[in-house]
N, C-alpha and C positions, 0 to 999 in steps of 0.2 A: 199500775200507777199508784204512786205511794201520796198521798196527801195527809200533813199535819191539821188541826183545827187548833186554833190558839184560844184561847178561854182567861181574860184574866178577872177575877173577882173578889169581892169582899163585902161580907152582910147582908147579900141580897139571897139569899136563902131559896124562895117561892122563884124567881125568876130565875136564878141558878137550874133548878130540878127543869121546870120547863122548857131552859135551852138545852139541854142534855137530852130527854126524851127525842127531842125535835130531830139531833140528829142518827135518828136509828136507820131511817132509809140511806143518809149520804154515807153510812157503816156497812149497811149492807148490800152496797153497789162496789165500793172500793176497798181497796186497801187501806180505811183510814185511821191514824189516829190523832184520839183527842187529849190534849195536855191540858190541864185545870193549874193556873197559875196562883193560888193563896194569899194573897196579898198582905198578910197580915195571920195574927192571930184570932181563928174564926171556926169554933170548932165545931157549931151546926152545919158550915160548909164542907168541912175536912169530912165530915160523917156522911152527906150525901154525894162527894166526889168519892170515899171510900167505896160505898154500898149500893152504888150505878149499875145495873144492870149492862150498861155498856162498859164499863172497866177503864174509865177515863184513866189517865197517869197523873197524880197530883204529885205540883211542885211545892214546895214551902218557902214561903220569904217570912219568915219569921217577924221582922220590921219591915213596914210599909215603905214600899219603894215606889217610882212613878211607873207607869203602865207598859212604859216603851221600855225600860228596863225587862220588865216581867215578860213581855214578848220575845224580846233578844232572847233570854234566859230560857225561855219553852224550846227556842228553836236552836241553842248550843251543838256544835256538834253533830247535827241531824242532816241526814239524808233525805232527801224529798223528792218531788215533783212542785207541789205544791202548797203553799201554807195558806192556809184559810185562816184569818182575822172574824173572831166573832163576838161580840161584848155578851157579856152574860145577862142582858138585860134584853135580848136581842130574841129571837127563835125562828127557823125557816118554816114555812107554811108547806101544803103539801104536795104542792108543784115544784118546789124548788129543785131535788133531787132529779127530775126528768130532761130541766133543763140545762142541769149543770152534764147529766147523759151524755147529752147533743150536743152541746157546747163542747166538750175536751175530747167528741168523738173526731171534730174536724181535724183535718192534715195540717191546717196554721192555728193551732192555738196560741191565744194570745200571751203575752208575759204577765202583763197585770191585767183586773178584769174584775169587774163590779156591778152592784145595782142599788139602786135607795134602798131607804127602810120608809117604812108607811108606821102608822099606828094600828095596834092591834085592836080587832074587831070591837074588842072586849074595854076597849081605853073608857075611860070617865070623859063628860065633856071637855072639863080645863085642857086633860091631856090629848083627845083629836082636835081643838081645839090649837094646841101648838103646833098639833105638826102638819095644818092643815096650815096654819099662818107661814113657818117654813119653804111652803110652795109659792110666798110670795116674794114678785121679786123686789118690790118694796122691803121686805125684810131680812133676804138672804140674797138678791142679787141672782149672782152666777151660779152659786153656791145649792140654787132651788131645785135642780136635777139628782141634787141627792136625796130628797127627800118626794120623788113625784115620779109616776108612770109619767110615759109621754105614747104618744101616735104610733099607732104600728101604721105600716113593716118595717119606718126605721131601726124601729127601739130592738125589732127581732134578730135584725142586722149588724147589731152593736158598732155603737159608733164609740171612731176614736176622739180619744179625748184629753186634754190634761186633769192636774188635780183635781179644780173645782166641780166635776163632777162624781168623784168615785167618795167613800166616806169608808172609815176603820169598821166601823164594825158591821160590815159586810164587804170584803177584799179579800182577792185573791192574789197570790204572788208567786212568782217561779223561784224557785230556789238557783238558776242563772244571777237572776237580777236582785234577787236576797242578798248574795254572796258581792255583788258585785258593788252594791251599794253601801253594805257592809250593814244593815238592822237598823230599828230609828235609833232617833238621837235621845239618848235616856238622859236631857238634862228636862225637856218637857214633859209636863203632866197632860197637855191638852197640843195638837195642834201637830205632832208629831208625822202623822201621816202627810200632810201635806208637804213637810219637810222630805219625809222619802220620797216621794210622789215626785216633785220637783228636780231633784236628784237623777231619778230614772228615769222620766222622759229626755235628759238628755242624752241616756245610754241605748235608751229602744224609740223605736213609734207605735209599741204593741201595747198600747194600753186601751183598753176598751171597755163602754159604760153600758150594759144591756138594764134596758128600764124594766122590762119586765122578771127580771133575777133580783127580787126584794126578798129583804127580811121582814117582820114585824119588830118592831123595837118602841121599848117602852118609852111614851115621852114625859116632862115634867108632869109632874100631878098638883104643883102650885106656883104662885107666882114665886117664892123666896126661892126657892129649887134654882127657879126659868130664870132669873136676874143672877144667881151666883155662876150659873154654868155660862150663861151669855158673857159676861162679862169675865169669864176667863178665856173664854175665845178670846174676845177681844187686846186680854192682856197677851194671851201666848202668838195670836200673832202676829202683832207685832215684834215680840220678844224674840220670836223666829225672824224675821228683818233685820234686827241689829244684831244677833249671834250667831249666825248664820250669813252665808253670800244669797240668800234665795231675797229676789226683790220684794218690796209690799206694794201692789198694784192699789193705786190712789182712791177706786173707789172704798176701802176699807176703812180709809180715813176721813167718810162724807158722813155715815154719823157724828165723829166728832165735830165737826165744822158744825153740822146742825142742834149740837149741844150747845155752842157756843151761840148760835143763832138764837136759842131759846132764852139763855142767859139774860142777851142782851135786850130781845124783847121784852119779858119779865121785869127787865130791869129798867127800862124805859119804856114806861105804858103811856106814855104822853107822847108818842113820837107821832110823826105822821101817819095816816091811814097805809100808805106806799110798801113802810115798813113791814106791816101786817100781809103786804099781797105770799108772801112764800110759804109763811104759815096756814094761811086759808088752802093755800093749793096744795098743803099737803094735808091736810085734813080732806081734801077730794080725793086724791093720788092714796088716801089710805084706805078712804071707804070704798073708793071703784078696784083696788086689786084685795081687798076682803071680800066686795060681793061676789067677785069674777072668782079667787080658788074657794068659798064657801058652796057655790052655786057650779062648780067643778066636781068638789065632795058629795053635792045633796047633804048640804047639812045647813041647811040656810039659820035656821036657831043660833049657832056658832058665831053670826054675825059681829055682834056688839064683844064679842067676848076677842075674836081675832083680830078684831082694829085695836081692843086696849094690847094684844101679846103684841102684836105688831111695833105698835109706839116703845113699848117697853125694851124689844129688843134691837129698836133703834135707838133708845136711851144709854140704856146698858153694855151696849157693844161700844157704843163713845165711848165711853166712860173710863170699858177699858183698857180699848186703844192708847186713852191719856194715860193710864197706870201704866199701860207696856212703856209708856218715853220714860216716864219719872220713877217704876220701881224696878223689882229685878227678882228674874228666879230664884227661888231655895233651893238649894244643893241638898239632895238627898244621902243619907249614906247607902253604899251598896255593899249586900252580903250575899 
């Protein structure tokens, strides 16, 4: 069985080498290989995808291109089984390998097939701190299975699922439904998979989320980071709605509503007490699903810190939702 690992990166140096290392057992179980996509000019990276003691293949894009480009690009041409999606900011722990084993040893493996990422042991508070708020559905909704174990022996079972659970940089794909779907859509920086994802559950029902098949993946380390990445969610997908036939399912557009609710509070602080009832209920609704995944984590300290990322990435994802109506993607050049 022949599996790719897709790798695309730039400037992250320390967490480049780390996700490298990480895959020495998925090398030494399979036939695999790993493509190091260069994003740019970066030649501390160029020197440790050179000097790997696993022999990654490094791609060059000389001019920074969007991500989904650079993955197309890794997988040109290539014969697989499998192409594994991994962000370089990402790395498997050291169960992973055993159960990806058992997983590809059944008679129905799946088409597509994933698991969260969690935060690495090693995170600072800010950053388990996010991705501990992530698990809330106050702050990701549906979307919170990407980032969270759940209850065996479902989770062991993998369930099926659509997009909102599986996430890029921990995805698996067959090269069937690679080919069939034709690669992402390289006009997106952010939000891309969901676009394939969407695509190919129309062509299969094989797509499955096993909770316990995580990566660790690095989360923001401050809030200016957490606001520009959130708030590109929010522009790319919407931007994926209007460019795209894939629908935008309404609750994506309930922070924005509640941007505007805040507005209008703010803006009339003389109105009646009435007006105030939705605001106070979401100041409960924030601090009972922060106690509930801080006190899931045991990291109760995180408290005060995950109701401010909370608010924020209900701010910020409004926000820019509203950019996705009224701006519009940059067209990359591609070389």
């Amino acid at each position: 069985m022949k599996i790719i690992v897709v790798i695309v990166t730039f400037n992250r140096h320390t967490h480049l080498r780390r996700c490298l290392d990480s895959l020495k057992s998925l090398q030494d179980q399979y036939n695999c290989e790993t493509k190091v996509v260069l994003n740019g000019m970066d030649k501390l990276s160029k020197d440790i995808v050179e000097g790997h003691y696993l022999k990654p293949e490094l791609i060059q894009c000389f001019s920074p291109q969007t991500p989904a480009f650079c993955r197309n690009l890794a997988l040109k041409n290539e014969e697989f089984e499998y192409a594994f999606f991994l962000d370089d900011d990402a790395y498997l722990p050291s169960g992973y390998t055993p159960l990806i084993k058992s997983l590809l040893a059944s008679k129905t493996r799946p088409h597509i097939f994933g698991g969260p990422d969690l935060s690495p042991p090693d995170a600072s508070l800010f950053a388990h701190s996010v991705g501990i708020a992530q698990q809330s559905p106050l702050a990701t909704a549906s979307t919170r299975f990407r980032h969270m174990k759940i209850a065996e022996p479902l989770s062991d079972k993998g369930i099926a699922v659509s997009e909102k659970k599986l996430i890029l940089c921990n995805l698996w794909v067959s090269q069937h439904i690679w080919n069939q779907v034709g690669g992402f859509d390289t006009r997106f920086t952010r939000n891309e998979e969901n676009i394939f994802l969407e695509k190919a559950v129309k062509l299969t029902d094989s797509v499955f989320y096993f909770s316990h098949l995580f990566v660790f993946h690095s989360k923001k380390e401050n809030p200016l980071t957490l606001i520009r990445a959130v708030f590109k969610s929010g522009f790319f997908r919407v931007q994926s709605a209007l460019l795209t036939d894939i629908p935008l399912p309404l609750i994506y557009l309930v922070p924005l509503i509640f941007n505007f609710y805040l507005i209008f509070i703010i803006s009339n602080l003389n109105s009646p007490l009435i007006f105030f009832l939705p605001a106070l209920c979401y100041v409960f609704a924030n601090f009972a699903t922060s106690l509930w995944v801080c006190r899931r984590n045991q990291l109760f300290k995180a408290l005060p810190l995950v109701m401010i990322i909370q608010f924020m990435i209900n701010v910020f994802y409004g926000l820019g939702t509203l950019w996705g109506v009224l701006g519009k993607i940059e067209t990359k050049s591609q070389n």
